[in-house]
C-alpha positions as YAML, in Angstrom:
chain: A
units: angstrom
residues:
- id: 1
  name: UNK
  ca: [28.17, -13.26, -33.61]
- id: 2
  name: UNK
  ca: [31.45, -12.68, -35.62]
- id: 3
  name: UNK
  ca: [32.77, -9.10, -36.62]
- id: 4
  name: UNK
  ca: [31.05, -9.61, -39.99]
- id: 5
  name: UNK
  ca: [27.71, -11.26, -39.24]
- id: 6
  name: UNK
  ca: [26.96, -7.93, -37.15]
- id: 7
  name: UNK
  ca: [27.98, -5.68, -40.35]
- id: 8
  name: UNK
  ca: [25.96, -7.91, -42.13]
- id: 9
  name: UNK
  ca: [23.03, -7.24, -39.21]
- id: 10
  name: UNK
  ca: [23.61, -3.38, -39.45]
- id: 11
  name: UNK
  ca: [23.51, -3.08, -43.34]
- id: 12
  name: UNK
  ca: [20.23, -5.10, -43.09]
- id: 13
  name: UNK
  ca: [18.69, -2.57, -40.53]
- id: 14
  name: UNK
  ca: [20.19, 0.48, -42.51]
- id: 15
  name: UNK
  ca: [18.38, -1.08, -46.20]
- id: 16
  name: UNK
  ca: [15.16, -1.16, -45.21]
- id: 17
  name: UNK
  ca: [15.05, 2.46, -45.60]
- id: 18
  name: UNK
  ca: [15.63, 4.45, -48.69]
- id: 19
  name: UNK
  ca: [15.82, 8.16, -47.20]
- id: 20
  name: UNK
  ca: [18.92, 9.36, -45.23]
- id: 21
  name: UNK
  ca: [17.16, 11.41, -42.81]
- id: 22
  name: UNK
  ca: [15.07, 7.70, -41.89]
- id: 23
  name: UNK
  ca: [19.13, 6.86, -41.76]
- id: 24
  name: UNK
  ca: [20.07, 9.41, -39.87]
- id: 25
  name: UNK
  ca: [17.08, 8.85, -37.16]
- id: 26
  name: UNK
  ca: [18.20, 5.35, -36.97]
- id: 27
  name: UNK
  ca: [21.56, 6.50, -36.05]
- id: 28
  name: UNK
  ca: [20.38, 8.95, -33.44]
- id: 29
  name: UNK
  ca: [18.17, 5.96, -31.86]
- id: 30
  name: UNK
  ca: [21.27, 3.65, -32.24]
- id: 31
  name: UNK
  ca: [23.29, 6.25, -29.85]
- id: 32
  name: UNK
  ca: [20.31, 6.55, -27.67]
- id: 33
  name: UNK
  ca: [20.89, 2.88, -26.72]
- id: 34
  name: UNK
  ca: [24.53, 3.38, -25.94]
- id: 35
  name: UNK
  ca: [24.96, 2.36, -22.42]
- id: 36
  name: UNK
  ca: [26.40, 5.37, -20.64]
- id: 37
  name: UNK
  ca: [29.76, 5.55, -20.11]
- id: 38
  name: UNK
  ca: [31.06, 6.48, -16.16]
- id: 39
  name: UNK
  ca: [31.92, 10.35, -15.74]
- id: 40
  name: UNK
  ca: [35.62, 9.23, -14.83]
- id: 41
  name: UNK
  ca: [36.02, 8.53, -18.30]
- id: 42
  name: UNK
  ca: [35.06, 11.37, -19.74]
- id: 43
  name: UNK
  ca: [38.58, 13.30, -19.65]
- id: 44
  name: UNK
  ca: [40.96, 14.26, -21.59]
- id: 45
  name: UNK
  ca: [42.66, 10.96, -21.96]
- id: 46
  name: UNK
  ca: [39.99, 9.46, -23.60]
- id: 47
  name: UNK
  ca: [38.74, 12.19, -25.95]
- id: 48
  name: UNK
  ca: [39.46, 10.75, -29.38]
- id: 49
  name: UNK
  ca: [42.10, 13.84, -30.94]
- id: 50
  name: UNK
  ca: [40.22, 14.70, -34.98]
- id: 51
  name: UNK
  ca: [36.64, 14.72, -34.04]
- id: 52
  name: UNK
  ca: [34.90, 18.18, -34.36]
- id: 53
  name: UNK
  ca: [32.56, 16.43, -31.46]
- id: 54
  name: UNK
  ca: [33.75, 15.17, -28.03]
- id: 55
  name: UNK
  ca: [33.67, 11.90, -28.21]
- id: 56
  name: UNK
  ca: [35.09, 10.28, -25.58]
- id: 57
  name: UNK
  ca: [36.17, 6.40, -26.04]
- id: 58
  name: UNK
  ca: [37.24, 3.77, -22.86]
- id: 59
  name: UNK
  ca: [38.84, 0.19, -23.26]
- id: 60
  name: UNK
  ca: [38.47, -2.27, -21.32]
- id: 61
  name: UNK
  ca: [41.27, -5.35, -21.27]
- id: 62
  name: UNK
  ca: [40.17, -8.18, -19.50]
- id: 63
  name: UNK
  ca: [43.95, -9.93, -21.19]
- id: 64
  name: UNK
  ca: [41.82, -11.21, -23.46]
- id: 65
  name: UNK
  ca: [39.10, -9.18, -25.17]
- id: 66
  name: UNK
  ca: [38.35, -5.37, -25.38]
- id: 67
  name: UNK
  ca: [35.24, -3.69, -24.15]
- id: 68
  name: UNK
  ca: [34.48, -0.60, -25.29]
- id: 69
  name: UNK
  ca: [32.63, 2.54, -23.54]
- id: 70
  name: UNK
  ca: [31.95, 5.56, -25.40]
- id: 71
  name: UNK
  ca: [30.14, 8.83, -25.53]
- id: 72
  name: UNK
  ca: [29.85, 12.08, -27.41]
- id: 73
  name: UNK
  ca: [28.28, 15.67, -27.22]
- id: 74
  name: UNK
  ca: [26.43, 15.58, -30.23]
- id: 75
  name: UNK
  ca: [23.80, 13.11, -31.37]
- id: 76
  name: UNK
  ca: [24.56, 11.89, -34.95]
- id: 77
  name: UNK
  ca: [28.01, 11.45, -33.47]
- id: 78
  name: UNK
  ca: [26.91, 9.56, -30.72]
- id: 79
  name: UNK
  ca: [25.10, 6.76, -33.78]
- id: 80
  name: UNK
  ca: [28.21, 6.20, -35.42]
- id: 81
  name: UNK
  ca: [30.28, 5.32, -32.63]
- id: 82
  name: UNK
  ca: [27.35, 3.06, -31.06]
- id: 83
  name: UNK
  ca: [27.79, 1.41, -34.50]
- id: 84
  name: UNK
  ca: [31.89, 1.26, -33.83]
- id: 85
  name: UNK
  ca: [31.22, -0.51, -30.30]
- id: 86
  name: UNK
  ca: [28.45, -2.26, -31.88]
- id: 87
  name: UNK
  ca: [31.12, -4.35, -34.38]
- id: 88
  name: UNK
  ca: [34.30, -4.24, -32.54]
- id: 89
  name: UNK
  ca: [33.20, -4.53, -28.30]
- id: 90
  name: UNK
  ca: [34.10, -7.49, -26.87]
- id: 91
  name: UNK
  ca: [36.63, -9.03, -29.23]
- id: 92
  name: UNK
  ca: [39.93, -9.88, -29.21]
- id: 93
  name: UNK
  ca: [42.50, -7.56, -30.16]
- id: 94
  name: UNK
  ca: [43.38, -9.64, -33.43]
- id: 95
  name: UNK
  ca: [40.08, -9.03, -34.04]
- id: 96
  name: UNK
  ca: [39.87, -5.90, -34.37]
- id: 97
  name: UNK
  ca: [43.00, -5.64, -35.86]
- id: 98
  name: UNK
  ca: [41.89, -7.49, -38.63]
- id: 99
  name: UNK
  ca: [38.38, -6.52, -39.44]
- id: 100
  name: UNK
  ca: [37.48, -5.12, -42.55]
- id: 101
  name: UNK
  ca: [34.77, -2.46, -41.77]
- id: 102
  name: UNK
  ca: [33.23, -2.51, -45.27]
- id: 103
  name: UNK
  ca: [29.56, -1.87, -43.46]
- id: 104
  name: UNK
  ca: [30.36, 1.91, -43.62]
- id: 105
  name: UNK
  ca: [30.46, 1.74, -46.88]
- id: 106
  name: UNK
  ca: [27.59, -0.71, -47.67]
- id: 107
  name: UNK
  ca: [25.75, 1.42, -46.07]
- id: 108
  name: UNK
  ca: [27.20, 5.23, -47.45]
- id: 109
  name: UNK
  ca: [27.94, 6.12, -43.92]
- id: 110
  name: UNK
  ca: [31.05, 8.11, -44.90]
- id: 111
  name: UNK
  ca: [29.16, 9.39, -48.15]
- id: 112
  name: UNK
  ca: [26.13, 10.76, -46.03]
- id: 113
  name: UNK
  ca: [28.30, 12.70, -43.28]
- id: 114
  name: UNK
  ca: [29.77, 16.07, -43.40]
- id: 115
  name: UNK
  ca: [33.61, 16.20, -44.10]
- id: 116
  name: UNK
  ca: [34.55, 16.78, -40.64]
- id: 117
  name: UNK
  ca: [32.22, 13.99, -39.60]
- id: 118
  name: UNK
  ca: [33.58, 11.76, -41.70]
- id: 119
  name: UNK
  ca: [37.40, 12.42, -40.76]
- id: 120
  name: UNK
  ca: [36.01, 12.16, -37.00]
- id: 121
  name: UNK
  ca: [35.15, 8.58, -37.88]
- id: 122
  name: UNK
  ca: [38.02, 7.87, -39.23]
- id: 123
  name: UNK
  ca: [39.35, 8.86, -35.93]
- id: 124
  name: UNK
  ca: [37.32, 6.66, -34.39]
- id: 125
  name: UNK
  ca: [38.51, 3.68, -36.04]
- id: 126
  name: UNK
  ca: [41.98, 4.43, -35.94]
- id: 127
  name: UNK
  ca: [42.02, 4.67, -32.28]
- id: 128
  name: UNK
  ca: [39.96, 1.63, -31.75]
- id: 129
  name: UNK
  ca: [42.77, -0.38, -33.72]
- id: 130
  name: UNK
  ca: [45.26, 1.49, -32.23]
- id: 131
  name: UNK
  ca: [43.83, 0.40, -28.49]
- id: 132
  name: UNK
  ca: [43.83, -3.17, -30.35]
- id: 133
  name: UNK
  ca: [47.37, -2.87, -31.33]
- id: 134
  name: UNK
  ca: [48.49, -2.07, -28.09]
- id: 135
  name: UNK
  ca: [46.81, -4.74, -25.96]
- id: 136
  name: UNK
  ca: [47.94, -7.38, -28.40]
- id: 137
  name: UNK
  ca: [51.76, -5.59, -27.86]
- id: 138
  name: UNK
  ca: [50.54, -6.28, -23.98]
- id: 139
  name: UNK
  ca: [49.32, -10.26, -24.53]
- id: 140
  name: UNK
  ca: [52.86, -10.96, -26.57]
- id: 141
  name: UNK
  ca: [55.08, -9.57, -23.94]
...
């Protein structure tokens, strides 16, 4: 599936309900599925700097595409990066790069969290990209 065919796929599975807290439970079951990331990971070097959670956030080059690993401390956290990994694991680094996250808004992600929460997702994305940016550096040397 392409970057936007699984937006499209979460913005279907976030309309069918009306109710944020149905939303929000969605979320928490999303980051209930999150495979578990190893316990080497979870240091300091991966702990994404502007969250008020830990979440902690692992790349994976193969030279050429990402996979991402992730986990956080608190459970609506947890959701929205599931949903991050969900969209952008597994692609090239262009990819990611150039994606266009409009699900988050589609689906009032940012407009449903807490300010904090919603600055620690932006955190979450920039870092993504910024791993992107940096293994495409990598490939073009």
């Amino acid at each position: 599936m392409t970057v936007n065919e699984v937006q499209d796929a979460i913005i279907d599975e976030f309309s069918v309900f009306d109710d944020w807290m149905d939303k929000y439970n969605l979320l928490i079951d999303m980051g209930r599925e999150l495979p578990v990331i190893e316990a080497k990971f979870k240091i300091k070097d991966y702990l994404i700097e502007g969250c008020q959670s830990k979440v902690w956030l692992y790349p994976e080059f193969d030279g050429e595409r990402i996979t991402f690993t992730a986990d956080s401390d608190a459970i609506i956290t947890k959701g929205i990066v599931s949903l991050l990994i969900r969209v952008l694991s597994e692609r090239r680094p262009e990819e990611i790069i150039s994606a266009d996250l409009y699900f988050i808004d589609k689906i009032d992600l940012r407009q449903n969290l807490s300010p904090t929460r919603a600055n620690g997702l932006l955190a979450m994305v920039k870092q993504i990209k910024l791993y992107a940016i940096a293994y495409q550096a990598k490939q073009n040397m």
